[in-house]
ZAVEXSE-189062 format. One record per residue: residue in one letter; x, y, z of N, C-alpha, C in turn. Coordinates in steps of 0.05 Angstrom, whole numbers, plus 32768, in hexadecimal, padded with zeros to 4 digits. Each point is the difference from the previous one (the first is absolute). Example, Ala and Ser with C-alpha at 12.3 -4.5 7.8 and 13.67 -1.06 7.14 Angstrom:
<rs>
A81087F8E809C7FEE80188000801280188000S7FF980157FF28010801880017FF18016800E
</rs>
This chain:
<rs>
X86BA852A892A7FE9800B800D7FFD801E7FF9X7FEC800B7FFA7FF780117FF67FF480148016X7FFE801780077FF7800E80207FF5801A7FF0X7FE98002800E7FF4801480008005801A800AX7FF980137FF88013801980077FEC801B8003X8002800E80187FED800D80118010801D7FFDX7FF780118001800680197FFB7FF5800C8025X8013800080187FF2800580117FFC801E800FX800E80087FF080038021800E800B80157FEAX7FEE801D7FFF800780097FED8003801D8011X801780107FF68007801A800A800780117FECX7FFC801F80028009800C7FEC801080188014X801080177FF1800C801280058000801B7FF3X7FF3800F800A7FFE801D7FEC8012801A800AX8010800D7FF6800F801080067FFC80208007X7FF8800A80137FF980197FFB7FED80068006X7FEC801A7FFF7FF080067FFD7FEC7FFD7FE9X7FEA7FFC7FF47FFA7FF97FEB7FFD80177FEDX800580017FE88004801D7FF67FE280037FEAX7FFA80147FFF7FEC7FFD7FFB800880127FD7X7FE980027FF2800680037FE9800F80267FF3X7FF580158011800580108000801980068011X80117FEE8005801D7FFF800D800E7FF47FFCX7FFB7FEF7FE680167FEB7FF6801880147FF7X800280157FF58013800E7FF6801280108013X7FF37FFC80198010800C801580147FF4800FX7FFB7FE27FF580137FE7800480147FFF7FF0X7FF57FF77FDE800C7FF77FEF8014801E7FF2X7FED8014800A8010801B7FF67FF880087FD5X8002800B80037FF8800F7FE5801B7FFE7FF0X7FFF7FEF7FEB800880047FE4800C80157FF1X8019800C7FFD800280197FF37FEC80178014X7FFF7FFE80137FF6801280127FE280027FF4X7FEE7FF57FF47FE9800B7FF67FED7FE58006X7FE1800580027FF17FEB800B7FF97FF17FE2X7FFB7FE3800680037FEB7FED7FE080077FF3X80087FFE7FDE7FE680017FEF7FF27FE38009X80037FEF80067FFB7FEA7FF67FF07FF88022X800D800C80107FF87FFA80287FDA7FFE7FFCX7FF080107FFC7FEC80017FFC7FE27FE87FEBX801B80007FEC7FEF7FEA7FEC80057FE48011X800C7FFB800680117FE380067FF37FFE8016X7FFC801280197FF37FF9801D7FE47FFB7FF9X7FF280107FE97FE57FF37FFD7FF17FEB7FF6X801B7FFB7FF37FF17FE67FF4800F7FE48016X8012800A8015800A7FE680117FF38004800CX7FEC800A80127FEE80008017800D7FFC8013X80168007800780178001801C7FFF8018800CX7FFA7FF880197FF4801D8011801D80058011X800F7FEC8005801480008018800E7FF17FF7X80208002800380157FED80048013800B8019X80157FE87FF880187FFE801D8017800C7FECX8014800D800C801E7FFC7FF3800F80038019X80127FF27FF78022800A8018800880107FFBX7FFE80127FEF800E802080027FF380158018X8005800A800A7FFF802680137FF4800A7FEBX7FE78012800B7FF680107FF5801780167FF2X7FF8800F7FF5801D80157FF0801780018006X800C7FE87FFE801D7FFF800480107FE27FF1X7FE27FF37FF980097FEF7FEA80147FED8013X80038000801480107FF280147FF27FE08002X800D7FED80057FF97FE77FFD80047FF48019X7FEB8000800980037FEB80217FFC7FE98007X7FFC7FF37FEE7FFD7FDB7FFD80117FFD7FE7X80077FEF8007800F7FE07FEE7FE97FF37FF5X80027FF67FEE7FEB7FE57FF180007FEB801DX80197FFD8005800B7FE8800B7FF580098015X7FFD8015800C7FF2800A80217FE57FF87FFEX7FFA800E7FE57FDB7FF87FFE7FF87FE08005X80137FF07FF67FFB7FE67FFC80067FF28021X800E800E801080057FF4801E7FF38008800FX7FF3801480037FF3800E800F7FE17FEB7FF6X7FED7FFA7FE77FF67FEE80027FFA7FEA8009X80257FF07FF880087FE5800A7FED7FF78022X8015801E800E80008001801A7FE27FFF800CX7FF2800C7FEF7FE37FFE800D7FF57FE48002X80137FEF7FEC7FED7FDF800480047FEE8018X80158009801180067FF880197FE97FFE8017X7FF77FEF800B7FF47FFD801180007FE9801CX7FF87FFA800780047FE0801780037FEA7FF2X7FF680017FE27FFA7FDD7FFA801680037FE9X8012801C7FFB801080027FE88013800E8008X80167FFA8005802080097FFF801280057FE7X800980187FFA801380097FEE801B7FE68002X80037FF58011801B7FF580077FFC7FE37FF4X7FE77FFD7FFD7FF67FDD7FF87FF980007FE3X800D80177FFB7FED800A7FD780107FF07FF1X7FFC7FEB7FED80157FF37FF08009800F7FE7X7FEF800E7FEF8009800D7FE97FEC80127FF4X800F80137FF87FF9801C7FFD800C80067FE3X7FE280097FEB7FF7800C7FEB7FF4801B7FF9X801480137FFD7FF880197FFA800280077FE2X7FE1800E7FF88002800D7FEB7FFA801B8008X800F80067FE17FF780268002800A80097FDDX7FF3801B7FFC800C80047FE0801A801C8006X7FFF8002801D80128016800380167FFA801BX80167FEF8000800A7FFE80128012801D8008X801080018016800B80108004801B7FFA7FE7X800B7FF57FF4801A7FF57FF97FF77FEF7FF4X801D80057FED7FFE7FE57FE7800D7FE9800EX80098002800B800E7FE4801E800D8011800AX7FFB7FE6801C7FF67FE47FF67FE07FFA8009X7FF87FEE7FFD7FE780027FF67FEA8007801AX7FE580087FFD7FF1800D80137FFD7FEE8016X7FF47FE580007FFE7FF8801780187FFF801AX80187FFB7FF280147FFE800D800680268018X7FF480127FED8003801580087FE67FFA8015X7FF27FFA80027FE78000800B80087FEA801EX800D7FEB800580027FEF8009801280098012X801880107FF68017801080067FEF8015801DX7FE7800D7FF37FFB801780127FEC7FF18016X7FFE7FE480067FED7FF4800F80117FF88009X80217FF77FFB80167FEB80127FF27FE57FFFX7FFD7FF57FF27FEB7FE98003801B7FEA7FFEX7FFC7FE7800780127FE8800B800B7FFE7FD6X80107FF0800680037FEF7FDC7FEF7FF27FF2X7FF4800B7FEB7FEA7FF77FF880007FFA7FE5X7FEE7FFC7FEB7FFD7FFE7FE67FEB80167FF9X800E80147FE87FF180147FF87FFE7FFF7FDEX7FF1800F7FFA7FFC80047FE57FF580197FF9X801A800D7FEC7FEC801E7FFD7FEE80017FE6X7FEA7FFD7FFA7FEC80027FE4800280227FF9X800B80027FE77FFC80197FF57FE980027FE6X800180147FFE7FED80037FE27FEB801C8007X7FE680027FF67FF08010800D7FE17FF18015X7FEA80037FF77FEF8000800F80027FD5801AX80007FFF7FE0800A7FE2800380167FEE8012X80128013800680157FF580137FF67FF78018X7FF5801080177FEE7FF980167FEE7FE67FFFX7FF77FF87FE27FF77FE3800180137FF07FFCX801480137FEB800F7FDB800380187FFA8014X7FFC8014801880017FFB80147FF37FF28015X7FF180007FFC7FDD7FEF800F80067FE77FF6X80067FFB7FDE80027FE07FFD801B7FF97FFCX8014800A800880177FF0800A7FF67FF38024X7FF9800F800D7FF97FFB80237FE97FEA7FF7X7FF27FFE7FF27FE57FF58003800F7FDF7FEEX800F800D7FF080087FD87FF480177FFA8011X80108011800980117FF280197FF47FF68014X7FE9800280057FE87FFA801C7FF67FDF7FF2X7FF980077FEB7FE77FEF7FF4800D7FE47FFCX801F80077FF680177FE17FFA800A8001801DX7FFF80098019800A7FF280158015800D8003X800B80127FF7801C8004800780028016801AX7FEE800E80037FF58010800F7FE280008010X8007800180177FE37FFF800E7FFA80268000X8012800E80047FF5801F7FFF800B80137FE8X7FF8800D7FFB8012801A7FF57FEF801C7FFBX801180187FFD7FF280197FF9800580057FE4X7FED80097FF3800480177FF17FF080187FFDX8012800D7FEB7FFB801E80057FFE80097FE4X7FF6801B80017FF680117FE98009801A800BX801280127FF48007801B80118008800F7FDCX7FF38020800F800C80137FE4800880128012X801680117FF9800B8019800C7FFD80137FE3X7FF280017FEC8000800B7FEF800180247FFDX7FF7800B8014800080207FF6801B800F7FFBX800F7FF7801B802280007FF07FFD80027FE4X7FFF7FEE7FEE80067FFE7FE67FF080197FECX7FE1800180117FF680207FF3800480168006X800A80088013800D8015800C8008800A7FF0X8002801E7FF67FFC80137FF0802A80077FFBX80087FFB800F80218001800080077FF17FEDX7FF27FE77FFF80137FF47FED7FF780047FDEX7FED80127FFB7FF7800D7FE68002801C7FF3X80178002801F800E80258000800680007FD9X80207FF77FFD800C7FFA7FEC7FE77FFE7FE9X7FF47FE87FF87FEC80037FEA7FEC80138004X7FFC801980157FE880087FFE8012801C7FEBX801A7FFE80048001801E7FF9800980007FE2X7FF37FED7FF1800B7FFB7FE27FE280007FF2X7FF3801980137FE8800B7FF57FF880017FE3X801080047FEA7FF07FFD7FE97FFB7FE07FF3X80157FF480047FF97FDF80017FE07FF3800EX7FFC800A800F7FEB7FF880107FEC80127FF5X7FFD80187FF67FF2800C7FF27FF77FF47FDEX80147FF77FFB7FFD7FF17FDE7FF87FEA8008X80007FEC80187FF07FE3800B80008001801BX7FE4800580027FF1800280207FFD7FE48003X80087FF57FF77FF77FD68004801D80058010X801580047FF5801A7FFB801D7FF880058013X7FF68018800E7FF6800880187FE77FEC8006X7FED7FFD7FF37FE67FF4800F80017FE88001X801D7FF07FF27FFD7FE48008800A7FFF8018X801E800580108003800F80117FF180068018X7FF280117FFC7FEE800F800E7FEB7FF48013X7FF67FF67FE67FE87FF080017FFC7FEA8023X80157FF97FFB80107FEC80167FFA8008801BX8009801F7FFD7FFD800C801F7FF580078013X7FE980007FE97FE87FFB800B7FEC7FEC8010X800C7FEC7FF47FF27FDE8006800B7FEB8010X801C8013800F80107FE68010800280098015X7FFE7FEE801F80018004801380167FF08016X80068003800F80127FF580117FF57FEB8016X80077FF480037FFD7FE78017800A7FE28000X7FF77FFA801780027FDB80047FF57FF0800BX7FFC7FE27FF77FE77FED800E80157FED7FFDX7FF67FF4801880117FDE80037FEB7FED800AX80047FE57FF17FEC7FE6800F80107FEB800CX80057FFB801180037FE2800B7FF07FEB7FF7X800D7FED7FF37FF67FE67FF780087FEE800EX7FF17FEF8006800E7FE080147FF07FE87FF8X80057FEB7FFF7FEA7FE680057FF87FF48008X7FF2801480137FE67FFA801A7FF880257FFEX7FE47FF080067FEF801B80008001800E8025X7FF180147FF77FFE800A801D7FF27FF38016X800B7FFD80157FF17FEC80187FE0800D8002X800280237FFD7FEB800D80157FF880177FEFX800580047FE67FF3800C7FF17FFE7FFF7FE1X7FF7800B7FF17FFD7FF47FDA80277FFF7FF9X7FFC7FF77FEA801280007FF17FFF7FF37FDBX801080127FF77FF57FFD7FE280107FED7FEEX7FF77FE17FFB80117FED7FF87FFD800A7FE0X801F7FF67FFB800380077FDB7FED7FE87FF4X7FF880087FEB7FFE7FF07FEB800D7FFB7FEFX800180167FF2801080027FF7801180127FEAX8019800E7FFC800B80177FF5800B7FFF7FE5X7FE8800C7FE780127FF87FE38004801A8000X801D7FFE7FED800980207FF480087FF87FE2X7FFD800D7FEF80047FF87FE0800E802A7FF9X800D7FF87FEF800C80147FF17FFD7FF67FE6X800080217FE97FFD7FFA7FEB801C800F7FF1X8012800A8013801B800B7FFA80097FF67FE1X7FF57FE37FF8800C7FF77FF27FF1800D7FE0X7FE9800880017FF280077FE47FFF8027800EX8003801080187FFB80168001801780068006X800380247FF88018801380067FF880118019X801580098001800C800A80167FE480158003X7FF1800680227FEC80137FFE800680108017X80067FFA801D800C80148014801D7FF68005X80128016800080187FF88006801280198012X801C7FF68004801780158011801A7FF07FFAX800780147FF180237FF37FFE80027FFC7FE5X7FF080087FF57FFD7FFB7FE07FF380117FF1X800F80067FE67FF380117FE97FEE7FF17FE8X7FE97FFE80007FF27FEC7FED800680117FE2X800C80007FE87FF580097FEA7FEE800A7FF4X800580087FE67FE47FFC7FF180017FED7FEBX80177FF67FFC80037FDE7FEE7FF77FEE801AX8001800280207FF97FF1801680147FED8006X801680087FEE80197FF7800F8000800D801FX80177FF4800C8001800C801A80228008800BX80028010800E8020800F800F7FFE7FFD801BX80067FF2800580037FF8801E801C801B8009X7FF380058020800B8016800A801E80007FFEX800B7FF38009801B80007FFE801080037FE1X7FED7FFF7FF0801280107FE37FFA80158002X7FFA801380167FFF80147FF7801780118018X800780167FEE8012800E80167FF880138014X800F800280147FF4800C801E7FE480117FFDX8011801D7FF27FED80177FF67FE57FF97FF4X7FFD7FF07FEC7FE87FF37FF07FF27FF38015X80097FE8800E7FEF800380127FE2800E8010X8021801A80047FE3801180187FF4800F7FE6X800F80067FE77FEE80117FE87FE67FFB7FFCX7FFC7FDC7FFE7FEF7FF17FF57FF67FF8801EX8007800180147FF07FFC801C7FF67FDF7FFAX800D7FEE7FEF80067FE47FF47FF57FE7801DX800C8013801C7FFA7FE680147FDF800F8014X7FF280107FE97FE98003800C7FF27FEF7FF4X7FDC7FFA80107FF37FEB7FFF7FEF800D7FDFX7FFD7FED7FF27FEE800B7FE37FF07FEA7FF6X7FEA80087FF67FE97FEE7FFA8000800E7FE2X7FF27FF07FEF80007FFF7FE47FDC7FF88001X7FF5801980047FDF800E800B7FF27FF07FEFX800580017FE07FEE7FF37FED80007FE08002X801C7FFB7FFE80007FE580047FF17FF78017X8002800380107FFE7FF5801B7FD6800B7FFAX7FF280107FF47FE9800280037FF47FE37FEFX80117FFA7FED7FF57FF07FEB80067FE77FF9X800D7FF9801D800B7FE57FFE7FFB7FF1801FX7FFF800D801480037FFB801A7FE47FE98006X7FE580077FFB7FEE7FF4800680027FDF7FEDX800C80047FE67FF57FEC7FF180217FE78011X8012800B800480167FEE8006800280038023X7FF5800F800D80017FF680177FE17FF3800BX7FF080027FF17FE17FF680107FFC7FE57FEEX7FEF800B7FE97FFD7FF07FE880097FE97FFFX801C80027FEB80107FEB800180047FEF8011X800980098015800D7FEC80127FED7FED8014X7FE4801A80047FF17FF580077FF17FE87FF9X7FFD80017FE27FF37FE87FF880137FE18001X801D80087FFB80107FE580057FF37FF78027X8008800D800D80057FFF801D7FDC7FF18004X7FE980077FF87FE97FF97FFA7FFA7FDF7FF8X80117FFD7FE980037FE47FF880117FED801BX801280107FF980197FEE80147FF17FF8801FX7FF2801380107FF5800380197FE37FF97FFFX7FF27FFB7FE47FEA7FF480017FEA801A8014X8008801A80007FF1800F80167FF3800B7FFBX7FEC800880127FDC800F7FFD800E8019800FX7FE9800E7FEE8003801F80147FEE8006800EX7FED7FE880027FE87FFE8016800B7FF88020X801C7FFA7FF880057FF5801C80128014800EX7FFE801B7FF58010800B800C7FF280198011X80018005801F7FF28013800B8015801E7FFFX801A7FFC7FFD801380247FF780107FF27FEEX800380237FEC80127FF77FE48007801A8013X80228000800080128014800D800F80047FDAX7FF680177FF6801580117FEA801680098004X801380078002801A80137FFF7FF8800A7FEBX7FF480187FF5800380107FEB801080178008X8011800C7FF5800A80167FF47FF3801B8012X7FEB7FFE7FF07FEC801C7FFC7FE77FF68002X7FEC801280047FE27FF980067FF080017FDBX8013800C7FF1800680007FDE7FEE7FE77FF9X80167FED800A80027FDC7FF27FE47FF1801AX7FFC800D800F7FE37FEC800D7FE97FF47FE7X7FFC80117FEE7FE47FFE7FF3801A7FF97FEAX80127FF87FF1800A7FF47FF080067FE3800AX80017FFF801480067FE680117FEA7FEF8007X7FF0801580027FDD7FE380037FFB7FFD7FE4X800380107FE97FFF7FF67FE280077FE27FFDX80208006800880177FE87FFA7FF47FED800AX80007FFD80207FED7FE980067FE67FEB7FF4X7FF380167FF97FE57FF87FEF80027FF87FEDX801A80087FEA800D7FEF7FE2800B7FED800FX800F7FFB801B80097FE580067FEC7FEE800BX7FE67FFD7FF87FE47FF7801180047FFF801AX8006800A800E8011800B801D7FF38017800AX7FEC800280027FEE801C80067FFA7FF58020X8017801F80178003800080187FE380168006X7FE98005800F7FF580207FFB800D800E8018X7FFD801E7FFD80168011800D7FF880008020X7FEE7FF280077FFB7FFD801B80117FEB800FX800D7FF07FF480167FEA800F801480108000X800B80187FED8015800C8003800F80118014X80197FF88004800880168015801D800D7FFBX800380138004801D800F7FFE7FF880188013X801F800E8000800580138011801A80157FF1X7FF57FFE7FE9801180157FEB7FFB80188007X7FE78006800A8002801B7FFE800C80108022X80057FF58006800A8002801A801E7FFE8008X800B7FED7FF2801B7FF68006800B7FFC7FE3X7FFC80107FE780107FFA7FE780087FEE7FFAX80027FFA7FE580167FEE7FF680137FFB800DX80047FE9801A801F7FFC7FFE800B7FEE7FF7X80027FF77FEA80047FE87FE880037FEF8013X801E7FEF800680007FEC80027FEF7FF1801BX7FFD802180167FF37FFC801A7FE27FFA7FFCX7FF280047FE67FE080107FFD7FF47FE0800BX80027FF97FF77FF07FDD800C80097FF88017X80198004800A7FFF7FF9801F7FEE8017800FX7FFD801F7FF87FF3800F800A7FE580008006X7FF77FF67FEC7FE5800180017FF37FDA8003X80097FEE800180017FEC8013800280078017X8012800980078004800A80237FEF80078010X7FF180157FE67FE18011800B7FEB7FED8006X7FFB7FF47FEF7FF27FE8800680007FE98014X80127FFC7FFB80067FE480157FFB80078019X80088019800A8006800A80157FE4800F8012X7FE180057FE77FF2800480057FEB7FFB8010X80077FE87FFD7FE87FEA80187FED7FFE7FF0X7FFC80067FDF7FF17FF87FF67FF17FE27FF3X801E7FFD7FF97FFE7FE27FF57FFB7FE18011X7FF47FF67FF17FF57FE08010800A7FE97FF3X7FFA7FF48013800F7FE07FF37FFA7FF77FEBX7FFE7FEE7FE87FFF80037FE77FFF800C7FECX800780188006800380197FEC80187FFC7FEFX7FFB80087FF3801080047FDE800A80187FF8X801B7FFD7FF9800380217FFA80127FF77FE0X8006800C7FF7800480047FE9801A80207FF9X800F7FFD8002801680127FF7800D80047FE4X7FFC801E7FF9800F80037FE5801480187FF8X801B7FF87FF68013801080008013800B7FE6X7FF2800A7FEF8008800A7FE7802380068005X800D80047FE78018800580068006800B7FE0X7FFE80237FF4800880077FEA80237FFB7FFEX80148003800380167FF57FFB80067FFB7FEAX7FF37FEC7FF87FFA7FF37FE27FE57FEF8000X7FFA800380127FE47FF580007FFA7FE6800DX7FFF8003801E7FFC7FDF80147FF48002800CX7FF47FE5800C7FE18009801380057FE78011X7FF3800980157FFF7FE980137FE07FFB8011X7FF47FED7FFF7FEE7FF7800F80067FEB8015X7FF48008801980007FEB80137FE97FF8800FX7FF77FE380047FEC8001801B80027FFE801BX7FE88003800D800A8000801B7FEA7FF0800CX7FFC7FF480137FED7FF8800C7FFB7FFE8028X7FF2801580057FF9800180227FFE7FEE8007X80187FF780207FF57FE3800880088009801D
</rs>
């Protein structure tokens, strides 16, 4: 038997006060003590007015856990018709746990005391938070589970925080002979935000209000024909061999600032639309037989407000033309928080009282990494 699977409650968690763009550096702290060339170009073309972080204003102090962000969510899904104590299994993604182990949900599960359960932690980047969604949603769908959560959480500004670029900032003529070390880097610091969203999935819908049944969740990677485009823990080449962190010794490390977040700018401009929209879209098209007439919201995860008008292109080469009036996000408000950004801005929605019974939503979740995307549907019932 095969069961249908209802998405019935969606919560998010934001940390802090919301920081606005002319104070990100009062968080993250200044670089070699001097304000970032690159802070200015990068905020205009992301159209991000506000983000969250768990750091203290100037003190770089860290007052959330990943794992806090992700419970403190959890906790909001509790209500009369839903008990923490009756949860069968629990799926957390994130691209920034606190710790290399053991793995995040368990840390997450740990800070809720929750009974003995079945967990699963999804790592990777944007992408993890879904394939968190479809572990809970095919454990539901084969019967093995009537409930489960998952989650999407980033604690990322830790990792930009200006301390840990002390060491490479002060090997000033290096960075003067290639401003690309710094602005790949850099670039980052700009565009990532902190938070967490969690959904309860079960199979039964809500007695007394909407709820959003799957259709259904493809994710395709093309890891196998693309190289490496955002990474941490690794030195990419210029033969594109790669040095994974641990060959390197202590000092090199912090020299090379090796476990900060880095994007590879060109790549990722000139490849992202054709292997995360395009491509995959047109397989998922065949396979799902689907109209884009039937869809009343296409929910983006983009990046930056950059890739909007590269993204309705892609569509239109995938005969997939959404127009920008079904669209909804909340990028400019609540940042990139990779793996959280689609539970975030679902949350906004669902939660709006906007939506009606047969409505259609449509979700899409790029993942530079090496290049993976995920689409999902949804349908109001």
């Amino acid at each position: 038997m095969v069961n249908d699977v209802f998405i019935n409650k969606i919560e998010k968690f934001m940390p802090n006060e919301p920081v606005f763009n002319d104070e990100i550096e009062d968080y993250l702290g200044y670089i070699g003590g001097k304000k970032s060339k690159a802070r200015k170009i990068v905020l205009k073309s992301n159209g991000i007015k506000r983000r969250f972080y768990v750091l203290e204003k100037d003190t770089q102090k860290q007052l959330f856990l990943n794992s806090q962000l992700c419970a403190k969510a959890i906790n909001k899904l509790e209500d009369k018709d839903f008990r923490l104590e009756n949860l069968e299994v629990l799926a957390c993604g994130t691209t920034s746990p606190d710790q290399l182990m053991p793995g995040h949900s368990l840390m997450v599960q740990g800070e809720l005391k929750l009974k003995p359960i079945e967990t699963i932690s999804a790592s990777g980047i944007c992408l993890s938070g879904v394939n968190a969604l479809k572990y809970i949603y095919l454990g539901i769908k084969s019967g093995e589970f009537k409930n489960g959560i998952s989650t999407g959480s980033e604690a990322s500004s830790p990792i930009l925080s200006a301390k840990n670029f002390q060491e490479e900032s002060k090997n000033l003529e290096e960075l003067e002979l290639n401003p690309n070390i710094a602005f790949e880097k850099d670039f980052l610091r700009w565009m990532l935000s902190d938070g967490a969203g969690a959904m309860l999935l079960e199979d039964k819908p809500n007695k007394h209000s909407i709820s959003l049944k799957i259709e259904f969740i493809d994710i395709l990677s093309y890891a196998g024909e693309m190289e490496v485009c955002m990474y941490s823990g690794l030195e990419v080449k210029e033969d594109k061999n790669i040095r994974a962190w641990r060959d390197f010794e202590q000092k090199e490390l912090m020299e090379k600032s090796i476990l900060s977040v880095q994007q590879n700018v060109k790549l990722l401009n000139e490849n992202i639309v054709k292997y995360t929209v395009v491509k995959p879209l047109k397989e998922i098209i065949k396979k799902r037989a689907l109209k884009a007439s039937l869809y009343n919201y296409f929910l983006p995860h983009y990046s930056s407000l950059y890739f909007r008008d590269k993204l309705y292109e892609g569509l239109k080469e995938a005969d997939f033309e959404i127009p920008y009036e079904k669209w909804f996000t909340n990028l400019e408000n609540f940042g990139n928080t990779g793996s959280a950004s689609i539970y975030i801005i679902l949350e906004e929605l669902f939660n709006s009282k906007k939506l009606k019974k047969g409505e259609k939503i449509l979700c899409y979740i790029p993942e530079s990494g090496r290049f993976s995307t995920a689409f999902f549907s949804l349908e109001v019932v």
